[in-house]
HTML snippet that shows the backbone in 3Dmol.js (N, CA, C, O; Angstrom):
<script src="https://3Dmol.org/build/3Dmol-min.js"></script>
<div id="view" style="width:600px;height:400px;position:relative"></div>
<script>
const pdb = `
ATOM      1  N   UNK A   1     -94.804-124.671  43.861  1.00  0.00           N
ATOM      2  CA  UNK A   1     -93.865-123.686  43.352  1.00  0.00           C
ATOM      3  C   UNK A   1     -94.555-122.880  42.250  1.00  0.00           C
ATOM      4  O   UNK A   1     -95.158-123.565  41.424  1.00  0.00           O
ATOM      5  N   UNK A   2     -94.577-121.717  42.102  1.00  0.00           N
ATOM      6  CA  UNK A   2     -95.081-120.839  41.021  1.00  0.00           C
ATOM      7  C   UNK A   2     -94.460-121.282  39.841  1.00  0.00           C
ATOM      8  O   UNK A   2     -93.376-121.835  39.656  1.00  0.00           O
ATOM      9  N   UNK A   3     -95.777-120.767  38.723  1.00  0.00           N
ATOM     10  CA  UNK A   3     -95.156-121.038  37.746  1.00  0.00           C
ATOM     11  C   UNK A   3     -93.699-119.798  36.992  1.00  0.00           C
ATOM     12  O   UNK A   3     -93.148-120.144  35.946  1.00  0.00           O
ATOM     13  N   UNK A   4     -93.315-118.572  37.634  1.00  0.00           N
ATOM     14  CA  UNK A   4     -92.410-118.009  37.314  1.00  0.00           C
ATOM     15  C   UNK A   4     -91.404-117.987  38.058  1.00  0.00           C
ATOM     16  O   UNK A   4     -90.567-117.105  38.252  1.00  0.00           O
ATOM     17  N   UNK A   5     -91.514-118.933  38.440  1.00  0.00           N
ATOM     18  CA  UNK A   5     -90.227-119.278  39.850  1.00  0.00           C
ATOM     19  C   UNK A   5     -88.819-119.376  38.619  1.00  0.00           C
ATOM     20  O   UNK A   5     -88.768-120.422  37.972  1.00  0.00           O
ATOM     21  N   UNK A   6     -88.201-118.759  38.460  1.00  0.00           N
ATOM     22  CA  UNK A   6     -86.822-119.346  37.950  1.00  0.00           C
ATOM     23  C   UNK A   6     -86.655-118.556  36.356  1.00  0.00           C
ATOM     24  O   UNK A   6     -85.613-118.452  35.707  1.00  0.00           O
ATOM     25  N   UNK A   7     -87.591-118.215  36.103  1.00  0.00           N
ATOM     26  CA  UNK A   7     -87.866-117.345  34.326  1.00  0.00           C
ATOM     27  C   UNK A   7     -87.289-115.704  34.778  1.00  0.00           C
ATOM     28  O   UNK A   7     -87.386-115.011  35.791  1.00  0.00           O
ATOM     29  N   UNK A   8     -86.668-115.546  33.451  1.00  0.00           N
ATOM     30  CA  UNK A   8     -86.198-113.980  33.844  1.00  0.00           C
ATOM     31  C   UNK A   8     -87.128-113.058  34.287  1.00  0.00           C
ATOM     32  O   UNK A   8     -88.308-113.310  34.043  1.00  0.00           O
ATOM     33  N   UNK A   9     -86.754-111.680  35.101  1.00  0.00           N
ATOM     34  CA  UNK A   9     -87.508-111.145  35.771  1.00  0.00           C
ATOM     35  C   UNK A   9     -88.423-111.236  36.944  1.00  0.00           C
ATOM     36  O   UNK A   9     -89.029-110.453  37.675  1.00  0.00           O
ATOM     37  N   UNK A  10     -88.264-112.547  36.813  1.00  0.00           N
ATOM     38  CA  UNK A  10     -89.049-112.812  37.928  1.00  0.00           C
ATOM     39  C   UNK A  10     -88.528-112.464  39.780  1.00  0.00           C
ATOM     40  O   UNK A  10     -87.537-112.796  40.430  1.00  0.00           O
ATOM     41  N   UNK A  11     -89.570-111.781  40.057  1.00  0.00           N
ATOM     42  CA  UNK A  11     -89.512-111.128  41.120  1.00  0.00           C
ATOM     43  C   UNK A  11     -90.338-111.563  42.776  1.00  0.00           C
ATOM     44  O   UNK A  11     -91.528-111.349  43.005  1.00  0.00           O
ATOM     45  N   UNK A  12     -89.518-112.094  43.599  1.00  0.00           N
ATOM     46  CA  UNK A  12     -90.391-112.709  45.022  1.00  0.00           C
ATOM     47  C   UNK A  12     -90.868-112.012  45.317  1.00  0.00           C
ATOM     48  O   UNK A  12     -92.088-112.157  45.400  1.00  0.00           O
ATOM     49  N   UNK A  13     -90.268-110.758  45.689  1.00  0.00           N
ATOM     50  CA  UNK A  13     -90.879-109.664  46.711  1.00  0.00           C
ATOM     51  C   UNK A  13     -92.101-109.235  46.085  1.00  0.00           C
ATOM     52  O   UNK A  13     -92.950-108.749  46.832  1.00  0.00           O
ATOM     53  N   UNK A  14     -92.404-109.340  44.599  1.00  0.00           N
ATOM     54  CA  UNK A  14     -93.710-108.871  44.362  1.00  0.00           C
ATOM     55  C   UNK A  14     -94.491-110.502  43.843  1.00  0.00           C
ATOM     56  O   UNK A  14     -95.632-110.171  43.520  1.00  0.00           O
ATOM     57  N   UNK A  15     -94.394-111.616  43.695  1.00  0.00           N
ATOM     58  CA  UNK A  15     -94.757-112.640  44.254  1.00  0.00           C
ATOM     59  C   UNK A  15     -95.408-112.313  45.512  1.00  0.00           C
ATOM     60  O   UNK A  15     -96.591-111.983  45.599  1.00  0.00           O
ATOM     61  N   UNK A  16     -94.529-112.423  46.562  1.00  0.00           N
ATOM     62  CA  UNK A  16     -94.918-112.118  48.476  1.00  0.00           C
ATOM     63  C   UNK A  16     -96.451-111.672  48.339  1.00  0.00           C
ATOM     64  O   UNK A  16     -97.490-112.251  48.657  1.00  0.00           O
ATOM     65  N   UNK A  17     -96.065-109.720  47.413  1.00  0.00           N
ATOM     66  CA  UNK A  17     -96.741-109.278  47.432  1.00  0.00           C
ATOM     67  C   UNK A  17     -98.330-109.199  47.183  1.00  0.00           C
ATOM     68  O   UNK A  17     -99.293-108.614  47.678  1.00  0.00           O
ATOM     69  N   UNK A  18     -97.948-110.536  45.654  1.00  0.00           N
ATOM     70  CA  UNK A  18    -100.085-110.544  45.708  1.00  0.00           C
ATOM     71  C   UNK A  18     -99.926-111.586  46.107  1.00  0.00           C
ATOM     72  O   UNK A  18    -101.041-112.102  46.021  1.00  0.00           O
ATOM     73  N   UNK A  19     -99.137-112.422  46.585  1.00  0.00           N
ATOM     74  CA  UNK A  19     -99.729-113.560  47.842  1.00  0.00           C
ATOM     75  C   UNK A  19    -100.705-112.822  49.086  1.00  0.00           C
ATOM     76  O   UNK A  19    -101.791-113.220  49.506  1.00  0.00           O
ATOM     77  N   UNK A  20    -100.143-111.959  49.388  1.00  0.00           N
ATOM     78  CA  UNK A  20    -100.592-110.928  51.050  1.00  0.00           C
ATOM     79  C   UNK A  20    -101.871-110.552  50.417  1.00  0.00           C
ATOM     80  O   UNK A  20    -102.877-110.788  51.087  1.00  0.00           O
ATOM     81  N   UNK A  21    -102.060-109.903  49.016  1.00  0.00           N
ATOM     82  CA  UNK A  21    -103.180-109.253  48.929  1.00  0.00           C
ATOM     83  C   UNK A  21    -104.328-110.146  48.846  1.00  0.00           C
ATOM     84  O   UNK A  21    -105.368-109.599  49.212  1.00  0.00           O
ATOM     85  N   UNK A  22    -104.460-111.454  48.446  1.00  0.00           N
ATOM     86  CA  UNK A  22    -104.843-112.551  48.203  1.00  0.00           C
ATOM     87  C   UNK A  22    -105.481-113.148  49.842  1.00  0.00           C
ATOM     88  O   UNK A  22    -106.553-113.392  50.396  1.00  0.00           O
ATOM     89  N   UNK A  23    -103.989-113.169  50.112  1.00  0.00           N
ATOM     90  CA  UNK A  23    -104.580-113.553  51.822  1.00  0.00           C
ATOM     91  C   UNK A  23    -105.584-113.193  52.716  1.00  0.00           C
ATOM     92  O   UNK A  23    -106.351-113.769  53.487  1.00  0.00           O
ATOM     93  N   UNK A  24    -105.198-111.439  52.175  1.00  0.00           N
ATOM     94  CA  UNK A  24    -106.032-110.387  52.990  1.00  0.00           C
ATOM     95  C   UNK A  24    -107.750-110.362  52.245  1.00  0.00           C
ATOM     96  O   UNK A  24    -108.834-110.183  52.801  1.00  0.00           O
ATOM     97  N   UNK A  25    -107.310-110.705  50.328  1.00  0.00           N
ATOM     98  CA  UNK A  25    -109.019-110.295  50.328  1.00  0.00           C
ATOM     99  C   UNK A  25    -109.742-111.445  51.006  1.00  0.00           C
ATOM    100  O   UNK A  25    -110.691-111.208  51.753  1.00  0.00           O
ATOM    101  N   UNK A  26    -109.204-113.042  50.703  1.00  0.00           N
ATOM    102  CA  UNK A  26    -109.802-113.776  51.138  1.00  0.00           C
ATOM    103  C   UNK A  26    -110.317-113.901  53.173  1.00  0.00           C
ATOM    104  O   UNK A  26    -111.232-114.504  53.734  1.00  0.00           O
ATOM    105  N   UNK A  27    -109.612-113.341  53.506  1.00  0.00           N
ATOM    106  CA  UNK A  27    -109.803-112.983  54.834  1.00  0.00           C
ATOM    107  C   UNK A  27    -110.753-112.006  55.545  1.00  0.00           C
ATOM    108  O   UNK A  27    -111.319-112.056  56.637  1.00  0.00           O
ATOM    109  N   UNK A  28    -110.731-110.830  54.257  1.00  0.00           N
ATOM    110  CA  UNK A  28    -111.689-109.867  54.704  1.00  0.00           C
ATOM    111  C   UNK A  28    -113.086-110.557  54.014  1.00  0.00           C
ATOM    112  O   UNK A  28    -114.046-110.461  54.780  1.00  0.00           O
ATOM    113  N   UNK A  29    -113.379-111.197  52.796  1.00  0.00           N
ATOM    114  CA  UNK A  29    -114.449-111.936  53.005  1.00  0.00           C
ATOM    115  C   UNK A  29    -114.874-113.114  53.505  1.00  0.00           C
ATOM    116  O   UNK A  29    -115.985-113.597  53.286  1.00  0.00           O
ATOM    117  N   UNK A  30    -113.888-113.672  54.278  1.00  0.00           N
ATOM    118  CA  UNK A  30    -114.194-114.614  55.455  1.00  0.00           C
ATOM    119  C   UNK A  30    -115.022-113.748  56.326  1.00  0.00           C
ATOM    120  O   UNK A  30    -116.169-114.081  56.622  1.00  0.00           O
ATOM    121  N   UNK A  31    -114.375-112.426  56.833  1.00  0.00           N
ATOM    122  CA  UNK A  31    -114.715-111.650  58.002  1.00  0.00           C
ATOM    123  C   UNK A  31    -116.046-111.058  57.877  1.00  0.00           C
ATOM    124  O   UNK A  31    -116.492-110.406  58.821  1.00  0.00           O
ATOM    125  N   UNK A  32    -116.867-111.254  56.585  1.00  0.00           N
ATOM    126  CA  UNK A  32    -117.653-110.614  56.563  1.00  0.00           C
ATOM    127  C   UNK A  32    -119.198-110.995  56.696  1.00  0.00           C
ATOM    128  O   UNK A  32    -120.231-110.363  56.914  1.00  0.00           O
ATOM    129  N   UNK A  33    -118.818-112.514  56.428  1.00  0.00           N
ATOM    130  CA  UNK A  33    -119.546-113.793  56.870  1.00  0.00           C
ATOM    131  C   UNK A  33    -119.890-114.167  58.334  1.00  0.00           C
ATOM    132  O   UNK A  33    -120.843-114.874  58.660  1.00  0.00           O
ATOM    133  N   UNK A  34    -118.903-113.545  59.258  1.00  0.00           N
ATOM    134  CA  UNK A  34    -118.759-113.506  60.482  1.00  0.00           C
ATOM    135  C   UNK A  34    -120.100-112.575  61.281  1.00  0.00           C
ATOM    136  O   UNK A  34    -120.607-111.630  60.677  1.00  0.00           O
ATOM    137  N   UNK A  35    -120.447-112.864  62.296  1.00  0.00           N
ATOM    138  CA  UNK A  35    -121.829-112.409  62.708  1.00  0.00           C
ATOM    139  C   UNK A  35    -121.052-110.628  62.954  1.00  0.00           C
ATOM    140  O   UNK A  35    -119.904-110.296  63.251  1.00  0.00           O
ATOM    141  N   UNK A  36    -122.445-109.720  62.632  1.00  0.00           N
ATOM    142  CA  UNK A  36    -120.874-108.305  63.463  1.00  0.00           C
ATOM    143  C   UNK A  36    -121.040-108.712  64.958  1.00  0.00           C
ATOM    144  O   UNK A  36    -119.832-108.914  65.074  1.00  0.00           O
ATOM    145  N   UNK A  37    -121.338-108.892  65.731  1.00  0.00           N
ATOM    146  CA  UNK A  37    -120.842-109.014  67.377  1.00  0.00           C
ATOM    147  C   UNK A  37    -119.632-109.314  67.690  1.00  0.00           C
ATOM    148  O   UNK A  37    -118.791-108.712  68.357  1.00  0.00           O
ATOM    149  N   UNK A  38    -119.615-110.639  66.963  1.00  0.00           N
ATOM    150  CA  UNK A  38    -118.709-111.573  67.020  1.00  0.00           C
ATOM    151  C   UNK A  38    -117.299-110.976  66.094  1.00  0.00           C
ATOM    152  O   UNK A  38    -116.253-111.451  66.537  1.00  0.00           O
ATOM    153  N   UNK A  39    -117.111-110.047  64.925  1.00  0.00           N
ATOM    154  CA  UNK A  39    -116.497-109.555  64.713  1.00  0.00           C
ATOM    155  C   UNK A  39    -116.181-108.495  64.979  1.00  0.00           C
ATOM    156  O   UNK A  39    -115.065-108.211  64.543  1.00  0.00           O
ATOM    157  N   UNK A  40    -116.786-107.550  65.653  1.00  0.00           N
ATOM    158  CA  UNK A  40    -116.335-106.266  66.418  1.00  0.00           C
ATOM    159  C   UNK A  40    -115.313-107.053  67.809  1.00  0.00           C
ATOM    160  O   UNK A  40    -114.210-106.590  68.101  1.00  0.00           O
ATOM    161  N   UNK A  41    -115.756-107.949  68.346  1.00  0.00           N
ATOM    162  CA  UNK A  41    -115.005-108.646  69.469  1.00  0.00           C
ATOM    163  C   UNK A  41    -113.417-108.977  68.840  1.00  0.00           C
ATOM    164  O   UNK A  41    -112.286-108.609  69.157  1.00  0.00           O
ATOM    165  N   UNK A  42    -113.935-109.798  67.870  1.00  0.00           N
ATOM    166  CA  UNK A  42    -112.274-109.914  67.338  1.00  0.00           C
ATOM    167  C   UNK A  42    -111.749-108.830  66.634  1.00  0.00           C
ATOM    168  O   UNK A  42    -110.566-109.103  66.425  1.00  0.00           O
ATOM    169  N   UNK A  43    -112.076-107.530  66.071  1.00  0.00           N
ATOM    170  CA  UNK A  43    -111.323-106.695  65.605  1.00  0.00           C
ATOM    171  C   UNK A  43    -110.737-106.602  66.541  1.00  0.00           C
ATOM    172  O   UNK A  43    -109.533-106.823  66.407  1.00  0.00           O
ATOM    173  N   UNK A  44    -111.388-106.125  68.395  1.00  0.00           N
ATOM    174  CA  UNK A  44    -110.614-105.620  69.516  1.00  0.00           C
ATOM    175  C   UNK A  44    -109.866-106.575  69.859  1.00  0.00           C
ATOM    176  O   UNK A  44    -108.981-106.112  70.579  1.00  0.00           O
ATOM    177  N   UNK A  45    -109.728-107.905  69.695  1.00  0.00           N
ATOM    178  CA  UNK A  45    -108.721-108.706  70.054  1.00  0.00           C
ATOM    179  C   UNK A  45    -107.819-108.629  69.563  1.00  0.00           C
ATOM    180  O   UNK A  45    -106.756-108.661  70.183  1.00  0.00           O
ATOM    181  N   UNK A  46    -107.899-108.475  68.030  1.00  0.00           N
ATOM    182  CA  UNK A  46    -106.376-108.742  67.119  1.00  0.00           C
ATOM    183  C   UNK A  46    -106.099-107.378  67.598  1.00  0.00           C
ATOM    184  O   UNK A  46    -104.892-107.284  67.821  1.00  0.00           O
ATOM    185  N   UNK A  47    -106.688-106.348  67.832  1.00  0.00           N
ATOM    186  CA  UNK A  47    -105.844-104.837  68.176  1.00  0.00           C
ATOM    187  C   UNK A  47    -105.134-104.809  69.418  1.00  0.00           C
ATOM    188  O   UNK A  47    -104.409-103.872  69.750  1.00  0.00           O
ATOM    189  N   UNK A  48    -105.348-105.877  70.133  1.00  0.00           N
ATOM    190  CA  UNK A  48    -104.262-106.416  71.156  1.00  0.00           C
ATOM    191  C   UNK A  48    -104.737-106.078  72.941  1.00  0.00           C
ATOM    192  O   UNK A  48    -104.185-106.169  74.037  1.00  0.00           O
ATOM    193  N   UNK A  49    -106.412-105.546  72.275  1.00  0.00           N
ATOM    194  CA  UNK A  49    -107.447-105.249  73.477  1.00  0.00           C
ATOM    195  C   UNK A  49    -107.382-106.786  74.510  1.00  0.00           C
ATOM    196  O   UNK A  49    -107.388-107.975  74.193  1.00  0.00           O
ATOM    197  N   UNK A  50    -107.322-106.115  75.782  1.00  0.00           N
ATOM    198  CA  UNK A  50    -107.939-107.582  76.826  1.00  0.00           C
ATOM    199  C   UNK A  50    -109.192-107.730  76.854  1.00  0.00           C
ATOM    200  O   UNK A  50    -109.845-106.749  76.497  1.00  0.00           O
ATOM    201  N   UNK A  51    -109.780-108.701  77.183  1.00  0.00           N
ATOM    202  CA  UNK A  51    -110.538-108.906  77.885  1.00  0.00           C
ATOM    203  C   UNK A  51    -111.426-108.110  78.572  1.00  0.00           C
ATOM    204  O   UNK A  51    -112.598-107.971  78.222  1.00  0.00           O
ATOM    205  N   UNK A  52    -110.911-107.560  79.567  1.00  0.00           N
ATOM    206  CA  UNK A  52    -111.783-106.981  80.518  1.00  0.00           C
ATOM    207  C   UNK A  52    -112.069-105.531  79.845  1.00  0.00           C
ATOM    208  O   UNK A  52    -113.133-104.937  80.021  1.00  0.00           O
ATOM    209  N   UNK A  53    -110.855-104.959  78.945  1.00  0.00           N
ATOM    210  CA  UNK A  53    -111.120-103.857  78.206  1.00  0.00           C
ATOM    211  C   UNK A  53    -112.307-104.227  77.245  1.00  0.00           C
ATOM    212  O   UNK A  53    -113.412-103.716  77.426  1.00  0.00           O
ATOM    213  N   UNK A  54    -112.023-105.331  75.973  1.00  0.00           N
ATOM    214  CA  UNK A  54    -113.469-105.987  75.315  1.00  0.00           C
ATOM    215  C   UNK A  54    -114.937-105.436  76.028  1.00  0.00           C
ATOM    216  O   UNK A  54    -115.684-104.511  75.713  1.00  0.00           O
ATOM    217  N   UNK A  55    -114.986-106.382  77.065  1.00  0.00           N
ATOM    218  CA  UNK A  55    -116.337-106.451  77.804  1.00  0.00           C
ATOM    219  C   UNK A  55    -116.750-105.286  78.062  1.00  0.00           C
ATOM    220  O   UNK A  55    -117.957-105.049  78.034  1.00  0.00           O
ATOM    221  N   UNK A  56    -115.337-103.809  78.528  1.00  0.00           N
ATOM    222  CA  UNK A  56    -116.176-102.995  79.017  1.00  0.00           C
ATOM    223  C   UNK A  56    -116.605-101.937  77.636  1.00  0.00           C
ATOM    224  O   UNK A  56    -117.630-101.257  77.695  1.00  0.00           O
ATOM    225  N   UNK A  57    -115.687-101.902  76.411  1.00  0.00           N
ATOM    226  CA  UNK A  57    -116.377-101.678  74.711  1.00  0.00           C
ATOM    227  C   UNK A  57    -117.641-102.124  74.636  1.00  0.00           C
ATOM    228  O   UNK A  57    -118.434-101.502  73.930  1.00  0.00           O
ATOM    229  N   UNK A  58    -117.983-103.074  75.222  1.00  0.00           N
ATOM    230  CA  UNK A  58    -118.691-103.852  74.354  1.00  0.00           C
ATOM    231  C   UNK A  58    -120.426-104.009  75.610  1.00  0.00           C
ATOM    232  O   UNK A  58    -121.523-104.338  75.158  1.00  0.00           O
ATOM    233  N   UNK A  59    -120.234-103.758  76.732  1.00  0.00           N
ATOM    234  CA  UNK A  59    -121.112-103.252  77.583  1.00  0.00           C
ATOM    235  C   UNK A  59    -121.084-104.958  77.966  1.00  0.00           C
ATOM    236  O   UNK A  59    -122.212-105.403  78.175  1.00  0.00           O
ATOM    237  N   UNK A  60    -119.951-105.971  78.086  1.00  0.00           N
ATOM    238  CA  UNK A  60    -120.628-107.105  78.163  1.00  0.00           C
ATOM    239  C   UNK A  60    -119.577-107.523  79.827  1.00  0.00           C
ATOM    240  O   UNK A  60    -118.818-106.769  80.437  1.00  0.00           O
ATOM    241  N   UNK A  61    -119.865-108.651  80.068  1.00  0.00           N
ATOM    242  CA  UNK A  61    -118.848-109.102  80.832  1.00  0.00           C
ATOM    243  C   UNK A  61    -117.455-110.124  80.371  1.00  0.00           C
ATOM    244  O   UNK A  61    -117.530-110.886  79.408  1.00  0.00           O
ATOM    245  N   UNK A  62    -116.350-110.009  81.127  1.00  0.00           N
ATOM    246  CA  UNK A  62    -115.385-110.830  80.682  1.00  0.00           C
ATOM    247  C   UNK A  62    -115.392-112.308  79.783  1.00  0.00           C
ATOM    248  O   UNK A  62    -114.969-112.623  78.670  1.00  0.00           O
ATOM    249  N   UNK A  63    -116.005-112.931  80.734  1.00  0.00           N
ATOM    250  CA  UNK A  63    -116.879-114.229  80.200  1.00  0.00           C
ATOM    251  C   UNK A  63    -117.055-114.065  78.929  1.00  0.00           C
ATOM    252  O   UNK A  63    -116.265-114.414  78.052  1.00  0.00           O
ATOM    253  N   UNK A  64    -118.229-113.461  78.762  1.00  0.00           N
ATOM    254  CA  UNK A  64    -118.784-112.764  77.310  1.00  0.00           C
ATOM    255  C   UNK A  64    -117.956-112.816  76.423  1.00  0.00           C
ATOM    256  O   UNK A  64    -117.934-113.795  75.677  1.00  0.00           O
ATOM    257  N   UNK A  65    -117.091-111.809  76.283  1.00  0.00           N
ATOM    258  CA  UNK A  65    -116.125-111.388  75.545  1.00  0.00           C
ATOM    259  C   UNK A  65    -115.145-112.846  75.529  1.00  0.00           C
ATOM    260  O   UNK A  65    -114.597-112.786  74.429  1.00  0.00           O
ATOM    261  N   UNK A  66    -114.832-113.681  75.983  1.00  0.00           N
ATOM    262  CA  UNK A  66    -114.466-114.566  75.700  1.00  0.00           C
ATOM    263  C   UNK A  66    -115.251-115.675  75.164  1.00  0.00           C
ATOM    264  O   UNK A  66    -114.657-116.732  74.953  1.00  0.00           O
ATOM    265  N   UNK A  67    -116.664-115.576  74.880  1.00  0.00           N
ATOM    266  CA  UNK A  67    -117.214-116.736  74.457  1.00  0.00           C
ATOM    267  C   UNK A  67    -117.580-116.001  73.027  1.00  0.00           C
ATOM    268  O   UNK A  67    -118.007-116.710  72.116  1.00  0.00           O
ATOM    269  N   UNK A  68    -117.408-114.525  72.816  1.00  0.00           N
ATOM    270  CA  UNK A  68    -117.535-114.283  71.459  1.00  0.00           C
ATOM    271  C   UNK A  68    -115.958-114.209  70.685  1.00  0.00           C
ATOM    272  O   UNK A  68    -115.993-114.057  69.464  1.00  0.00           O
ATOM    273  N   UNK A  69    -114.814-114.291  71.234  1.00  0.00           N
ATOM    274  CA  UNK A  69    -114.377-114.735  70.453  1.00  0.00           C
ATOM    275  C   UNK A  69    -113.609-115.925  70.089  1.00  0.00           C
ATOM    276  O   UNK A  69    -112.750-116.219  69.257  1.00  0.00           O
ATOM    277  N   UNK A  70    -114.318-116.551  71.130  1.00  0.00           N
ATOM    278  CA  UNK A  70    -113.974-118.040  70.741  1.00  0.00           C
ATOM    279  C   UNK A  70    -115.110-118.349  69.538  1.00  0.00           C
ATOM    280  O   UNK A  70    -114.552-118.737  68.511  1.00  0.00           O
ATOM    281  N   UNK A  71    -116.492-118.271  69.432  1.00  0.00           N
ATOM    282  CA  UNK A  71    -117.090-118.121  68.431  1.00  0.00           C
ATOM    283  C   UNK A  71    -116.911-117.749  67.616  1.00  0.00           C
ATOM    284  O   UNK A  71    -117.319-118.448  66.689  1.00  0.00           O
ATOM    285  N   UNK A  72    -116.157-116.344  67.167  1.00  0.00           N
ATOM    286  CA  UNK A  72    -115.691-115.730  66.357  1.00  0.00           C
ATOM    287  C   UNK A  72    -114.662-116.639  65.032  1.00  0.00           C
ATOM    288  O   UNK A  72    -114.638-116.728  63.805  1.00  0.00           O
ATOM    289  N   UNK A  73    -113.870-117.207  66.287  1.00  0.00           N
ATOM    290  CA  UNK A  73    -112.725-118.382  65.622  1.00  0.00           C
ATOM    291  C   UNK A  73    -113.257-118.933  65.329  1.00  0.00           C
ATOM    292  O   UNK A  73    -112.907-118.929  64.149  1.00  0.00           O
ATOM    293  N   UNK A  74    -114.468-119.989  65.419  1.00  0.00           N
ATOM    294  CA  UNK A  74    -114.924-120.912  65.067  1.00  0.00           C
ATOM    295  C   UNK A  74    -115.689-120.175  63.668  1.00  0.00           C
ATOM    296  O   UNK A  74    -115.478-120.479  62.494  1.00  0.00           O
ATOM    297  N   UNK A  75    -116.309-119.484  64.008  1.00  0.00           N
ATOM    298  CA  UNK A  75    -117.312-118.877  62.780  1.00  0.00           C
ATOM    299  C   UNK A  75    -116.439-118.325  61.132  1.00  0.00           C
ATOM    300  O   UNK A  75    -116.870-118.237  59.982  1.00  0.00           O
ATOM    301  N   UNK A  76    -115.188-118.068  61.692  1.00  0.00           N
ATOM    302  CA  UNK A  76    -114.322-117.296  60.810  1.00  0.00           C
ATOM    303  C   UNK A  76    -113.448-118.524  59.844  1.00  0.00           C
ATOM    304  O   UNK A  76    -113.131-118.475  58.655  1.00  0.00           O
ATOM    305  N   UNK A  77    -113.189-119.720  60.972  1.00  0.00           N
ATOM    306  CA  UNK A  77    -112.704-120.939  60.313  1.00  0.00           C
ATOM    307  C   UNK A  77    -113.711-121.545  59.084  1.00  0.00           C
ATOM    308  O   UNK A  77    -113.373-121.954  57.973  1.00  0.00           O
ATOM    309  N   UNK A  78    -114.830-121.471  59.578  1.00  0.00           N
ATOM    310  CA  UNK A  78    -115.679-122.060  58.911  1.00  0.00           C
ATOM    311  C   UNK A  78    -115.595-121.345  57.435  1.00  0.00           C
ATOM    312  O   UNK A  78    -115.193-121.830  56.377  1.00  0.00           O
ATOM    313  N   UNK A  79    -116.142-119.935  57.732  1.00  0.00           N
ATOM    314  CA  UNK A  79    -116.014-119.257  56.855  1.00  0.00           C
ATOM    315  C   UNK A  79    -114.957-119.195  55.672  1.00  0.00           C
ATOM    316  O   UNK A  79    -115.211-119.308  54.473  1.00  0.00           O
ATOM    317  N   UNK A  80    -114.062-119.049  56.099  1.00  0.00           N
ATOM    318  CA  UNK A  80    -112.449-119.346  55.480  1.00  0.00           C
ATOM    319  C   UNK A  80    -112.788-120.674  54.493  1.00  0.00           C
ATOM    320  O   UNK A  80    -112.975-120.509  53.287  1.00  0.00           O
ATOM    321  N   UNK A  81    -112.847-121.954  55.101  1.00  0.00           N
ATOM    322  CA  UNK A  81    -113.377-123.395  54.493  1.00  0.00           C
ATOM    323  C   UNK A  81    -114.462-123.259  53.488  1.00  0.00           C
ATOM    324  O   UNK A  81    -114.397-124.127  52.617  1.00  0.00           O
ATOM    325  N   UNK A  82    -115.382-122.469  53.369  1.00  0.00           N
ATOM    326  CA  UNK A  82    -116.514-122.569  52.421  1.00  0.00           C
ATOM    327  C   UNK A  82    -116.126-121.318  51.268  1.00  0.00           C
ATOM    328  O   UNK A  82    -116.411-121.108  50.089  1.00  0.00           O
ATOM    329  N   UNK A  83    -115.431-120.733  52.167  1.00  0.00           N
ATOM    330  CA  UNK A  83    -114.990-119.488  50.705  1.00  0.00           C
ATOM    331  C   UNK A  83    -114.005-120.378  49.701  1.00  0.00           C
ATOM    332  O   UNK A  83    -114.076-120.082  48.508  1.00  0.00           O
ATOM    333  N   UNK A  84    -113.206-121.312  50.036  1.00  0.00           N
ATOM    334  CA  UNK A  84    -112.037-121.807  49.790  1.00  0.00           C
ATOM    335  C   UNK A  84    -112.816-123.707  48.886  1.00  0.00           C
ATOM    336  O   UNK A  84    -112.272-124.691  48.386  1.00  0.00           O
ATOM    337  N   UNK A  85    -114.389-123.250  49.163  1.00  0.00           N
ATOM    338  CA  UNK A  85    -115.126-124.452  48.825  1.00  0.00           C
ATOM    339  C   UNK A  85    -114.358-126.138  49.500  1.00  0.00           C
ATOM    340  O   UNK A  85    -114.446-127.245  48.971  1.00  0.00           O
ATOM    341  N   UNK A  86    -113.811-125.848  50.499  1.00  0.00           N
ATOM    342  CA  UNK A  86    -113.602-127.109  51.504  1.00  0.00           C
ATOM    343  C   UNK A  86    -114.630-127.550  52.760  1.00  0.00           C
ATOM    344  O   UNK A  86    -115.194-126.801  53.557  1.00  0.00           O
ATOM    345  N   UNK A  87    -114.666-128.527  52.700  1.00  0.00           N
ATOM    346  CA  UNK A  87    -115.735-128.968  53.690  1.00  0.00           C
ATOM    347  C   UNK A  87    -114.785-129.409  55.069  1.00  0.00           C
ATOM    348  O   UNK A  87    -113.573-129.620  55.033  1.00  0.00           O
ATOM    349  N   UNK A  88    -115.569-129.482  56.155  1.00  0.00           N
ATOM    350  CA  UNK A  88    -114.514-130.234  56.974  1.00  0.00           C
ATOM    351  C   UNK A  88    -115.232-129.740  58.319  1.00  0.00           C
ATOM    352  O   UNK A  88    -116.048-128.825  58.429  1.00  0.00           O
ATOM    353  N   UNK A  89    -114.455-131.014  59.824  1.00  0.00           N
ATOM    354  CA  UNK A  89    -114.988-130.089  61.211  1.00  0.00           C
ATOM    355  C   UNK A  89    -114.230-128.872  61.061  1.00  0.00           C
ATOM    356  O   UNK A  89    -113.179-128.643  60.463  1.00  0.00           O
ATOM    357  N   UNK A  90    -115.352-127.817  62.045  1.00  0.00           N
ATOM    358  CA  UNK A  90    -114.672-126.813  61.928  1.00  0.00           C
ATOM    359  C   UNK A  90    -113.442-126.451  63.300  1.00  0.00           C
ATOM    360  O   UNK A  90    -113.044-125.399  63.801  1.00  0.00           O
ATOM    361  N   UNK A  91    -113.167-127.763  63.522  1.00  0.00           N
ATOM    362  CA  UNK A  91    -112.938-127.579  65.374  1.00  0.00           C
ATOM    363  C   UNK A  91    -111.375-127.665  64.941  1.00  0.00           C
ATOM    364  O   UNK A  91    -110.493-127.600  65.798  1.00  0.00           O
TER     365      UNK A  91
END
`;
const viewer = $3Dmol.createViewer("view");
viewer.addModel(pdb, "pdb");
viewer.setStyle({}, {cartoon: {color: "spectrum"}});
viewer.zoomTo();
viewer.render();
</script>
């Protein structure tokens, strides 16, 4: 629980708010740790790209594009864990 949880003025929605920003910086320097291949693949994934669209961005085949961003996940977890100074599998 925060420590201004319950003290006057205190406000969630801007709580929320540098929670998200927090989330996001730590995320974008997870992402940056990330190989670029492997993160150009997942930008087009989270943008809600398939597969077969990926591979053909990316000059690769379907396959491909699925083994980079399964890597991607793995590489980005990791990443996440060492920014956050936690050790652990990354699986």
């Amino acid at each position: 629980m925060p420590l201004t949880t319950g003290l006057p003025g205190h406000d969630r929605a801007v709580e929320d708010e540098i929670e998200q920003a927090v989330v996001t910086s730590d995320l974008c320097a997870a992402l940056r740790r990330v190989p670029p291949d492997q993160r150009l693949a997942m930008a087009y994934y989270l943008e809600d790209l398939t597969h077969p669209v990926i591979a053909e961005q990316l000059g690769i085949t379907e396959q491909q594009s699925r083994d980079l961003i399964k890597r991607a996940r793995t590489a980005l977890r990791v990443a996440l864990l060492a920014y956050h100074g936690k050790s652990g599998d990354p699986r």
